[in-house]
C-alpha positions as CSV (number, residue, x, y, z in Angstrom):
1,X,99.0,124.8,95.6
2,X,101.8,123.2,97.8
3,X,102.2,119.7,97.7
4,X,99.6,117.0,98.7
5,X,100.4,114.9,101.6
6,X,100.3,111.3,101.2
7,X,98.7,109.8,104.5
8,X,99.4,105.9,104.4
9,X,96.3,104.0,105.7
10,X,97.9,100.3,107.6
11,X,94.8,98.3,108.0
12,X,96.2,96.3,105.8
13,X,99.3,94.9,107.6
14,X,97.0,94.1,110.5
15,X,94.8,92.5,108.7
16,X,97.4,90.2,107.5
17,X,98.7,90.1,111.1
18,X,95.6,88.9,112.4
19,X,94.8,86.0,109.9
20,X,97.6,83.8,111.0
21,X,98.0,85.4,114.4
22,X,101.7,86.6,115.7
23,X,103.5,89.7,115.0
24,X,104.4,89.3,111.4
25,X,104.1,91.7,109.8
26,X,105.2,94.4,112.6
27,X,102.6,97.1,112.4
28,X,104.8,99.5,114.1
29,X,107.5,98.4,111.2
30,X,105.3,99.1,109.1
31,X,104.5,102.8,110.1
32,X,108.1,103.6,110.5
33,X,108.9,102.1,107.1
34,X,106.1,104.0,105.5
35,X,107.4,107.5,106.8
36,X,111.1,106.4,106.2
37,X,110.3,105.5,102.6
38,X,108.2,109.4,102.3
39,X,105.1,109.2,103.8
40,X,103.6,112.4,104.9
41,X,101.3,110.8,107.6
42,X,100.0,107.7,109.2
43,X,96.1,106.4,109.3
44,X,94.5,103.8,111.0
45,X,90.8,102.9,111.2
46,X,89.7,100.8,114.2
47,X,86.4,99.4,114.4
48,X,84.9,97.4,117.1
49,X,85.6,94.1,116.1
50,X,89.5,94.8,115.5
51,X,89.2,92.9,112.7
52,X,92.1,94.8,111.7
53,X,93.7,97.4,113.2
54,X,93.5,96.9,117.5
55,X,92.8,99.4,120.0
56,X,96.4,98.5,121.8
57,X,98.1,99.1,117.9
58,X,97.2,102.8,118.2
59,X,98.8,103.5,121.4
60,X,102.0,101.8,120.5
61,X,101.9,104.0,117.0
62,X,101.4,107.0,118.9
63,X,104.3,106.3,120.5
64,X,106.6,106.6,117.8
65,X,104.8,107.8,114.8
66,X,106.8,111.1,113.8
67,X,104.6,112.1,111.0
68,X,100.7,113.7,111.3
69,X,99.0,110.5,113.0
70,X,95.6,110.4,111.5
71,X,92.9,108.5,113.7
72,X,89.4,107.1,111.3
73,X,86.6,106.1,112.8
74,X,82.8,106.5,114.1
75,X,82.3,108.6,116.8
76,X,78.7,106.7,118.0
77,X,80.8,104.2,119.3
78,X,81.6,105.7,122.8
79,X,85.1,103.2,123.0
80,X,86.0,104.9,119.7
81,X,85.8,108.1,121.3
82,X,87.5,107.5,124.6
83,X,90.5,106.3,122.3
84,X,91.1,110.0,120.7
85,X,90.8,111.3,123.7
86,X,93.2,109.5,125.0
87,X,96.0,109.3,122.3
88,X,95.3,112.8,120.9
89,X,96.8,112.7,117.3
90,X,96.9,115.2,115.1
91,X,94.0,114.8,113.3
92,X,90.7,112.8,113.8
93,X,88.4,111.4,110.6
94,X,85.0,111.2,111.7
95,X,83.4,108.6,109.3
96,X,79.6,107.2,109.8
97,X,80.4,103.5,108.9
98,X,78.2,100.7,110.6
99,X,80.1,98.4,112.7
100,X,78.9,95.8,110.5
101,X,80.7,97.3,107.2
102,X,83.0,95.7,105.5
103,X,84.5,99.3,104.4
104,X,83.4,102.8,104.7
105,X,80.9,103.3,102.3
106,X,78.9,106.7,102.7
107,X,79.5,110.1,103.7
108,X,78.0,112.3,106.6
109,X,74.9,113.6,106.4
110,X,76.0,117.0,108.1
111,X,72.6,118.2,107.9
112,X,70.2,115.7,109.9
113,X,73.1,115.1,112.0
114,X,74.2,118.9,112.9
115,X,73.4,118.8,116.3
116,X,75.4,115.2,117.4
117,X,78.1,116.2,115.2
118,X,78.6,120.0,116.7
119,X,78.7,118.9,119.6
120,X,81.8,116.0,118.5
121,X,83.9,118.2,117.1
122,X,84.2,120.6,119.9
123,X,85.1,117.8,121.8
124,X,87.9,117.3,119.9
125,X,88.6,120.9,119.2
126,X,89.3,121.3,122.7
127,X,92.1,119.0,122.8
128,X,93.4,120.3,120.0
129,X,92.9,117.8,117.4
130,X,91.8,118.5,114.0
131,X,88.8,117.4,112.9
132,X,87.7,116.1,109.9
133,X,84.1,114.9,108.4
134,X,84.0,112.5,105.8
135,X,81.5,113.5,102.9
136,X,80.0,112.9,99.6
137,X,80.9,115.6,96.9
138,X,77.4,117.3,97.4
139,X,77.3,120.8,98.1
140,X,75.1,120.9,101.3
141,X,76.9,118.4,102.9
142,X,79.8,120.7,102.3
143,X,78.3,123.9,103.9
144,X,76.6,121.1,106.7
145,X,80.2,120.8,107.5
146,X,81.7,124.3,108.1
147,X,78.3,124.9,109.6
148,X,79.2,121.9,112.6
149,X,82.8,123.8,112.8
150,X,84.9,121.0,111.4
151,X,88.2,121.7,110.2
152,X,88.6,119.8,107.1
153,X,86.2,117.4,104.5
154,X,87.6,114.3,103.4
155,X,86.0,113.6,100.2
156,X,84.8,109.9,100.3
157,X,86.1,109.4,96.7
158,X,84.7,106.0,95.3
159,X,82.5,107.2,93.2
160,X,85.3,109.2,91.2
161,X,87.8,105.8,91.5
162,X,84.9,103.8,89.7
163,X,83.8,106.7,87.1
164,X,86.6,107.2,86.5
165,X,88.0,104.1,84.2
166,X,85.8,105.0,81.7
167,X,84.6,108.5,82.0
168,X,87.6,111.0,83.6
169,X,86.1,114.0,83.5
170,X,82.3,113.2,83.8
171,X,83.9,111.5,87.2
172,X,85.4,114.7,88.6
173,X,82.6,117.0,88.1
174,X,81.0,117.2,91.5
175,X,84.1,116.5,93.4
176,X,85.7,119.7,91.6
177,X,82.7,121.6,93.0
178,X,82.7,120.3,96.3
179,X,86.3,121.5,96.7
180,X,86.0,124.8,95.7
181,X,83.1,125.2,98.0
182,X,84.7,124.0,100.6
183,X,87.7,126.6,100.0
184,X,85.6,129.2,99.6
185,X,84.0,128.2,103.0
186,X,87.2,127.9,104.7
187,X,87.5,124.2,104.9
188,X,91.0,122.1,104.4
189,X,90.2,119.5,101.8
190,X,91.2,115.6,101.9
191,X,90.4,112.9,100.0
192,X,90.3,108.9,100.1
193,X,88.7,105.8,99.1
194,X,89.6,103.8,96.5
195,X,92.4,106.0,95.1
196,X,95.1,104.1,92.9
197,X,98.2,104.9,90.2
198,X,95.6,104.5,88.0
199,X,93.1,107.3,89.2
200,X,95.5,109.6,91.9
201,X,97.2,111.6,89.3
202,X,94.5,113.4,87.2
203,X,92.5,113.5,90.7
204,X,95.3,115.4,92.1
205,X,96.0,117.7,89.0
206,X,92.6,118.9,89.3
207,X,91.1,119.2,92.7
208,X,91.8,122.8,93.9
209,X,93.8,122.9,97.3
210,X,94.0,119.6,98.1
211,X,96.3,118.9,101.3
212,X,95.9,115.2,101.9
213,X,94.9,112.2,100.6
214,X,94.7,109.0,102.7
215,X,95.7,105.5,100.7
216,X,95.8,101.9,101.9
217,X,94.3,99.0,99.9
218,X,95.3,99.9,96.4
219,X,99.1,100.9,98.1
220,X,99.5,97.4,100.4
221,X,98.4,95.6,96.7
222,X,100.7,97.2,94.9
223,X,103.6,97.1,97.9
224,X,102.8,93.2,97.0
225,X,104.1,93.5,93.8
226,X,106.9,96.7,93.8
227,X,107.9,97.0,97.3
228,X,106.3,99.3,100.0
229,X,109.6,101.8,99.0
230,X,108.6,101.5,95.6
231,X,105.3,102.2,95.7
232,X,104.9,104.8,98.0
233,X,107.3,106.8,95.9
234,X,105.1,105.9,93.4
235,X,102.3,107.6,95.3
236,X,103.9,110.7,95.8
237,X,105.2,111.0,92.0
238,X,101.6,111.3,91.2
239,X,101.3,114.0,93.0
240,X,104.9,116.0,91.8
């Protein structure tokens, strides 16, 4: 298996941006800092409010992010779409969050939503982005997947950060499953939510083919304490 690439999710910085209004911190400081320091790509997440993250931020970034740029979000919301369209990065997450959540919190259903989602991806597909579907470890959601034509999975991996504290192994199970199905079906495998120093490392020792992982809270907390350099070297050690 070649080495994981460490996607740094930046919500974060524009969260703190937007609380006291301003420029400070620089979001596009931040990106450039984050690949200078090692990162292997770039995620944001917009959602309608812009409680975080703004429409505008993702144009500038896809101005002069260098690394794979790595666009989160829910396709429903037609303003959403019209964005990827019109940036194009490299690769887009699709992720079924309600407008009103406070995080992501649930996978696709790839089955009940084949038809909507099909029809998504080849959207993208045509303008050559890749396209990923975020899931729970659960095997029909896997083969719903490859069945719409995505690319990739990202594994929506809170279940295995809070398992995992007190029961490793137990917590891997079904995501160990769900990755090998998903490489035997031909899908790239991702994985975020809730992944840590605490939790990344025996994740990554054990998940088969594993090509990215996309981090943000647990990083920008620990930046608060070790540095961004630091901890994003940090990051990638766990995966070394």
């Amino acid at each position: 298996m070649g080495q994981t690439r460490l996607s740094v999710n930046i919500n974060k910085f524009a969260t703190l941006r937007n609380a006291r209004g301003g420029n400070n911190p620089d979001i596009i400081k931040a990106a450039l800092d984050a690949e200078k320091f090692g990162a292997q790509g770039i995620t944001v997440h917009p959602r309608p409010d812009e409680r975080h993250i703004r429409y505008n931020d993702v144009r500038e970034l896809k101005k002069v992010v260098t690394t794979e740029f790595n666009i989160e979000g829910n396709p429903m919301e037609k303003r959403f779409m019209d964005l990827v369209m019109e940036v194009v990065p490299d690769q887009v997450t699709l992720v079924p969050d309600a407008s009103s959540a406070l995080t992501s919190n649930q996978g696709w259903d790839t089955e009940r939503h084949a038809h909507y989602l099909k029809d998504i991806v080849a959207e993208f597909k045509k303008a050559n982005i890749r396209v990923s579907l975020f899931v729970d470890p659960i095997l029909p959601m896997i083969e719903g997947a490859k069945a719409v034509n995505a690319d990739r999975i990202e594994l929506y991996t809170e279940a295995y950060a809070h398992q995992y504290p007190t029961n490793p192994k137990k917590a891997l199970i079904d995501y160990k499953d769900a990755a090998i199905r998903a490489s035997e079906l031909g899908l790239g495998i991702n994985a975020g939510h809730d992944l840590s120093l605490e939790n990344l490392r025996y994740f990554h020792e054990n998940i088969p083919n594993l090509l990215e992982v996309s981090i943000g809270h647990a990083l920008i907390c620990d930046a608060l304490y070790m540095g961004l350099e630091n901890t994003i070297k940090a990051y990638l050690d766990c995966m070394r």
